[in-house]
N, C-alpha and C positions, 0 to 999 in steps of 0.2 A: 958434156953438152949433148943433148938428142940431135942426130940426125936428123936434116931439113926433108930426110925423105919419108923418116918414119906417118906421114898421114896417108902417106900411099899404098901404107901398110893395112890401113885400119877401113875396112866398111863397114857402111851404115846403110841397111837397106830397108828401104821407107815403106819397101808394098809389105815387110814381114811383120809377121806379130810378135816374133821374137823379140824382147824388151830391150831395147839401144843399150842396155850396158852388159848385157850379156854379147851382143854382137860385139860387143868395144871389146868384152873379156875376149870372145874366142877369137878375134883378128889378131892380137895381141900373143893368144895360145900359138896359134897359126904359125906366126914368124917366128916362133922361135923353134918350133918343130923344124921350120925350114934352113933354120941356122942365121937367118936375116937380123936377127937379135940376139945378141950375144952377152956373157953374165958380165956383171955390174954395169950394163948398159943403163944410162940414163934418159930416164923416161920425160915426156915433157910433163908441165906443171897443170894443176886442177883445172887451172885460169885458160891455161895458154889449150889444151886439149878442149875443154868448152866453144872457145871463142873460133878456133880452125875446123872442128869438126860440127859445127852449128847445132851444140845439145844443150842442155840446161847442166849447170855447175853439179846438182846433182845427183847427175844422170853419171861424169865424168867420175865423181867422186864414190859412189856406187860398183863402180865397176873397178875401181882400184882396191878398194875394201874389198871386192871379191877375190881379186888377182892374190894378197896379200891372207885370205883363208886357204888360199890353193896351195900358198906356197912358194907362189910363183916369183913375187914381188917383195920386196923391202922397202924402208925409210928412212932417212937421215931427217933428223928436225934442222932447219934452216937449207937442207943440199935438196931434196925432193925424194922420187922414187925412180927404185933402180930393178933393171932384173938381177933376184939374187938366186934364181935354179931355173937351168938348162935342162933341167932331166926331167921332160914335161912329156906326158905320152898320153893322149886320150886318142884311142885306134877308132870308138865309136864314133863316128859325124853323120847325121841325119838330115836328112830333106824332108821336111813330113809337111805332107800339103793336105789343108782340108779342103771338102764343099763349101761348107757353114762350121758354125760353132753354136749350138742349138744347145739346149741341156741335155740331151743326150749325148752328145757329140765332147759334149765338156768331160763329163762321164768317162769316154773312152779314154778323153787325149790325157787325163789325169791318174785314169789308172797306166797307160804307157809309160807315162812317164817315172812315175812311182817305181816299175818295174823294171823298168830298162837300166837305171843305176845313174847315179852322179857322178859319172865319168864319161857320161855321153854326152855331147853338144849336140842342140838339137834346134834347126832355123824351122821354125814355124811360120805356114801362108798360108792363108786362108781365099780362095778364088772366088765365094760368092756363086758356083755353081752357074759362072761365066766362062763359057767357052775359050773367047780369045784371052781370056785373061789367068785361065788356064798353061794355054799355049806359048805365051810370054811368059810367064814365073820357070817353066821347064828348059825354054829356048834358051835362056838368058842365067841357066843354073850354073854354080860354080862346079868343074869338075873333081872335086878333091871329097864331094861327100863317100861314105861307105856305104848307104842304104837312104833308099827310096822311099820311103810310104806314101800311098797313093789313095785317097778316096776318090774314085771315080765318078761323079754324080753331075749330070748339065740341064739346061732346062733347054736348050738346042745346041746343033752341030755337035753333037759329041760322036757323032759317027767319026771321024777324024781322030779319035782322041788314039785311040788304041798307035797310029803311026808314028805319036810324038809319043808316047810310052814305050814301043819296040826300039828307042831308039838308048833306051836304059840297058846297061847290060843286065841282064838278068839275075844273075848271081846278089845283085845290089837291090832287086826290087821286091819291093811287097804290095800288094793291093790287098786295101782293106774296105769292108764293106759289099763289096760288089766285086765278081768276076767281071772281067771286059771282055766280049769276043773280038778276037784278033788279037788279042797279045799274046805272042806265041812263046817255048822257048821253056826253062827249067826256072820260074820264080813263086816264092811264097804267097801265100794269101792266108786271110780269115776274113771268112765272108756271109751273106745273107743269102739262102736258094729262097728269093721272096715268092716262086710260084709255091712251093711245095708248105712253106713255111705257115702262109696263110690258109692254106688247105688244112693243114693238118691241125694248126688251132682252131678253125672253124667248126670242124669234124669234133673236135673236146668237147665241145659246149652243143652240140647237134640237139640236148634234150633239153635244154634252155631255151635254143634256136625255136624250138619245135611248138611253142605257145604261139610265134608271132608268126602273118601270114607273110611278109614282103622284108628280103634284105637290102639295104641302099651302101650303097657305099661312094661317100665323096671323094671324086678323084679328078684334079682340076685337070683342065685342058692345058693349062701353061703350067706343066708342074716338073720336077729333077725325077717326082718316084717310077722306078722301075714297072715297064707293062707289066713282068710277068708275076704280077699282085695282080692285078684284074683277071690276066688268067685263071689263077689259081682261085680264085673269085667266084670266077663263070665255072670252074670242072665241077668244085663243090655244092653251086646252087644248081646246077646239073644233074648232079649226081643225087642230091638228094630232093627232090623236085622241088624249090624253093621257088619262088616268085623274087626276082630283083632289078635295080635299075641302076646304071651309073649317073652321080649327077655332079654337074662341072660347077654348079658356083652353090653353094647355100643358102644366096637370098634369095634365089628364085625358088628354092625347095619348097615342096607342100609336107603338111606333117601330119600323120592319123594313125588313129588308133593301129594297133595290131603290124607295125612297122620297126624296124632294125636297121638303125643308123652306125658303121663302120667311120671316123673321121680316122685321115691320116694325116693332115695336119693339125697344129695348136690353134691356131687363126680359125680354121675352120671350126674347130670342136667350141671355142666360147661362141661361137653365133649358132652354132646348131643348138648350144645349150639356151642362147637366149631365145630361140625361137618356140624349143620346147613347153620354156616357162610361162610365152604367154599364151601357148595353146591350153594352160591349166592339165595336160594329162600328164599320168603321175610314171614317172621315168621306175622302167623295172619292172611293172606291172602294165600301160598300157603302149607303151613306148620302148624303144629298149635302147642304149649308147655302149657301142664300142670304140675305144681310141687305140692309136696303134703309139707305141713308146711309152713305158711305164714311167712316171716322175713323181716324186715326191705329193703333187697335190693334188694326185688322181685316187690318193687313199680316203683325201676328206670330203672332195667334189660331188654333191649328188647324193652323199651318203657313201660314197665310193663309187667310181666310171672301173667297170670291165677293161682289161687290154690285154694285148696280143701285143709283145718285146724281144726283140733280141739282148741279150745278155751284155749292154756294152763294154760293161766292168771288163767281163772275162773275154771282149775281144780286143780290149786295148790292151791285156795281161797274156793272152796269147802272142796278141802282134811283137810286142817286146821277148817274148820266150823265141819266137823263130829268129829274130833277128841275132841274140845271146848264142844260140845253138849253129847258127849261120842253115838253117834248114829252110828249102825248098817246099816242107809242107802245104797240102792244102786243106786249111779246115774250118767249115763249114759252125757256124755259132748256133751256139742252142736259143731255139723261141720258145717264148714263153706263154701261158695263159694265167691272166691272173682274175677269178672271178671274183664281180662285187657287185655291189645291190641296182647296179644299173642296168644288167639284165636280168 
């Protein structure tokens, strides 16, 4: 008969994206690592797990079929399901928190994962690039993970953010996407130098650049991306006397000939395109679009949209390789230029 304590065993945590019957598996993994659950323990029934832990039948049933490919679990037809192996050792547990989950971002967290291996548990949150809500998924973490991963991204108060990160041991953390300043101490990373990054793409294409008289680049006022992208912005149209402007919303934008639009958001880039369209000048030749993140429909867009990318395949295949190797590395992702008929 199960133990009336075993639900006190099992979390369900409502803010993760981690799918409730993978949390059912690894609570389940949990106690028994911790001895809490012991073999031929009997588990409770599809019905009775449903109905206590407020999931759908199967959600329950899901996560037992999992337990029972692991090995972990057996079944008596008419007695229910029992633990039938104690020698259950997954050493990897992750905390991996995103900003968003954008297509790029999907990109990353799918090659992680792919690399990191089927023996790592891995609770997935995503904050929405909400500071307090940030703050609360980290406060409120359980202590038993081995490794951190961190996208660091806010649209305010992230000045703070670095205090409730040093509070990681280091040994356990990785920040991904962005260094933080103020997180001090010997931890991992693969990250984007977004000043240098856009410099140096911009600099590839200088003789493409060199038809049109005025760069623009849309960078909202309320936005997560990193200033030092506008920097790197301003050294290069500096550098090579360009004419530029930043502009904070798109509708208000004017559009004319001999002008070079940078979007670095998706939202932004379909209204800079509709506005293009109904000025009639013809993108590539009197107008020019750059987007920043390579996807799939920026090959057919336009006849193909130019972009400037980080590599996120190879930085979610990195993030997993430090983590595998337990190394302290920091390394910086390769950007991209990919040209196409839109400049």
């Amino acid at each position: 008969m199960a133990s009336e304590n075993i639900y006190s065993l099992i979390t369900i945590d409502e803010y993760a994206v981690t799918p409730k019957y993978v949390q059912l598996t690894n609570s389940i993994v949990k106690a028994i690592e911790k001895g809490k659950l012991e073999k031929n323990y009997l588990l409770p029934s599809i019905n009775d797990l449903s109905f206590e832990l407020d999931i759908s039948r199967d959600t329950a049933e899901k996560a037992y079929k999992h337990l029972k490919r692991l090995g972990v679990i057996g079944s008596v037809p008419g007695k229910g399901y029992f633990i039938s192996n104690t020698d259950v050792k997954q050493p990897i547990k992750i905390f991996l928190l995103f900003n968003k989950l954008s297509t790029h971002k999907k990109i990353m967290y799918d090659a992680f994962v792919a690399s990191i291996g089927k023996d790592a548990v891995i609770d997935f949150y995503i904050y929405n690039n909400d500071f307090a809500l940030f703050r609360k998924l980290l406060t409120n973490k359980r202590d038993d993970y081995t490794n951190y991963v961190i996208i660091p991204h806010f649209l305010e108060g992230g000045d703070k953010a670095h205090e409730i990160i040093n509070t990681i041991p280091k040994e356990k953390l990785l920040l991904l996407d962005q260094l933080l300043p103020g997180v001090n101490g010997a931890f991992a990373a693969v990250y984007e130098d977004f000043e240098k990054d856009i410099y140096d793409a911009l600099e590839q294409m200088v003789e493409q650049l060199s038809r049109y008289q005025t760069i623009k680049i849309i960078f909202p006022d309320y936005t997560y991306h990193p200033k030092q992208i506008l920097e790197g912005f301003y050294r290069f149209c500096n550098q090579y006397a360009f004419n530029y402007e930043v502009i904070s919303k798109v509708k208000k934008a004017t559009i004319s000939e001999g002008e070079v639009f940078i979007s670095l958001m998706e939202d932004d880039l379909v209204l800079l395109i509709e506005k293009i369209i109904e000025t009639k000048l013809e993108v590539g030749k009197q107008v020019g679009v750059i987007s920043y993140n390579e996807t799939p429909l920026k090959k057919i867009i336009l006849n193909g949209i130019t972009t400037i990318s980080t590599d996120f395949h190879l930085m979610g295949e990195k993030a997993a390789q430090l983590i595998l190797e337990k190394s302290t590395e920091h390394i910086a992702a390769p950007f991209h230029l990919t040209l196409r008929a839109s400049l």
